[in-house]
C-alpha positions, 0 to 999 in steps of 0.5 A: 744380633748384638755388637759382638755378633755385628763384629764377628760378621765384619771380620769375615772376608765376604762382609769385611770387604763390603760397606757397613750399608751393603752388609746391613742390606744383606743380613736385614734383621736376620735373627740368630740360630742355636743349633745343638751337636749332631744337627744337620743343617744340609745334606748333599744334593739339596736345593741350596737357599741360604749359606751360613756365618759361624757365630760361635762353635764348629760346623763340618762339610763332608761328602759320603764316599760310593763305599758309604765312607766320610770324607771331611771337606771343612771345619768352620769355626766362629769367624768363617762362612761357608756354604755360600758358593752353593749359591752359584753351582746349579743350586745344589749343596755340593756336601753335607753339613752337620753342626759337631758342638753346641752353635750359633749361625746366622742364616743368609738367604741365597735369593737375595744375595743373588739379588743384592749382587746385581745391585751392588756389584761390590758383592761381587768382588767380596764373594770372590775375595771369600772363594779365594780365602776358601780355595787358600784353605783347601790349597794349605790342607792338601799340601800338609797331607802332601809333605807333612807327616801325620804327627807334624799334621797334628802338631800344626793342628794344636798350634793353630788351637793355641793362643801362645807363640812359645812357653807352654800352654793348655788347650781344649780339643773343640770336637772328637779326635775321629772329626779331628783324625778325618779332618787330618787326612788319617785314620783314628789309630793313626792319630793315636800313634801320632799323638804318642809320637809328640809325647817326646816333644812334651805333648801329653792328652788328659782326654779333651785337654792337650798340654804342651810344654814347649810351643815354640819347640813344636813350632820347630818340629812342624818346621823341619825337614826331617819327617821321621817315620811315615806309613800313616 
C-alpha cells in the first residue's frame, strides 16, 4: 500500500480507532487486490476467512430472495469496511458480494483478526465501533424507505454524491440505475418516474451524468414535509 492507501484504512472506524501499531500488526504486508466490475468476491453461505477494506470503487452486499430475486443489502465505497462481522456469525457470509465498478480491496484475514482481538483488546472496542457505524447505516436506510418519498430518496441519493452544499453542480452516477433503483428500495420504472419528478426541481440526466441547478433547493425539497405523490 502507499501513503494514500495507508490514509484511506485510517479513516475507517475499525483502524481509525486502533493505534498506528495495532493496525500495522492487522494489515502486515498485506498487498492490495484489483478487481474488475461484475467479480464476485463471495457468495451467500461461504465460509467467511477475510473481510474486506474499499480502497477505490464500489462493491455490493446482497442476498438472493426464495423467488431468485435481489435484495440490496450495501453499497461500499472507497473509505468503508465491510464483511467483517462475518467473522464472528458461525463463520458463514450472511450475503453475497459482487464488485460493481473497477476496484481496489484490501484483504484481511479473519484468522488473525480473531487472533489479534485476544492480544489486543483495543480490537475489540473498534470492531464494536465499526458494527455500530454499519447498524447506523442500515437504521438511516430503513428509515428513508419508511418516511421519504421515492424522489426525496433519490434526491438525497445525488446529495450525498455531491461535493457542493449549494450552487449548482454536475455529478457522475458511480453504478447503474438498477443497483441504484434496488439500493433505494424501488423499482427501475420507479426511479425513472422519480427522476422525471426532480425535473421541476432542476435536476436533468444525460445518461451517467446528473445536473442539478440548485443544490441547496433539492437540499429543502428532501427536507420537507410535504411528500407529494406516493404509490412508488
Amino acid at each position: 500500500m502507499d501513503t494514500s492507501d495507508w490514509q484511506i484504512v485510517r479513516s475507517t472506524p475499525l483502524f481509525g480507532t486502533v493505534s498506528q501499531e495495532v493496525a500495522q500488526s492487522l494489515i502486515g504486508s498485506q498487498p492490495v487486490s484489483v478487481h474488475r466490475k461484475g467479480e464476485t468476491l463471495f457468495q451467500q453461505g461461504e465460509a467467511a476467512n477475510a473481510f474486506f477494506v474499499v480502497l477505490g470503487g464500489w462493491v455490493k452486499l446482497y442476498r438472493v430472495t426464495p423467488d431468485g430475486n435481489e435484495a440490496v443489502v450495501g453499497v461500499f465505497r472507497r473509505g468503508e469496511t465491510f464483511a467483517e462481522a462475518a467473522m464472528f456469525l458461525g463463520g458463514r457470509y450472511p450475503v453475497s458480494a459482487e464488485v460493481v465498478t473497477d476496484t481496489r480491496l484490501l484483504r484481511v484475514d479473519g484468522q488473525l483478526l480473531r487472533c489479534r482481538i485476544k492480544e489486543q483488546p483495543e480490537l475489540a472496542l473498534a470492531m464494536l465501533a465499526s458494527a455500530s457505524y454499519h447498524l447506523k447505516s442500515l437504521v438511516e436506510q430503513i428509515e428513508q424507505i419508511k418516511l421519504l418519498s421515492a424522489p426525496q430518496r433519490l434526491a438525497d441519493f445525488l446529495l450525498r454524491l455531491s461535493s457542493v452544499r449549494e450552487g449548482s453542480t454536475t455529478i457522475e452516477l458511480p453504478y447503474e440505475k438498477a443497483l441504484i433503483a434496488n439500493k433505494l428500495g424501488m423499482k427501475p420504472e420507479s426511479l425513472s418516474r422519480a427522476l422525471a419528478k426532480l425535473r421541476p426541481l432542476g435536476v436533468s440526466v444525460d445518461r451517467e451524468h446528473v445536473s442539478i441547478v440548485d443544490v441547496a433547493l433539492l437540499a429543502r425539497f428532501v427536507e420537507s414535509s410535504d411528500l407529494g405523490e406516493e404509490g412508488f
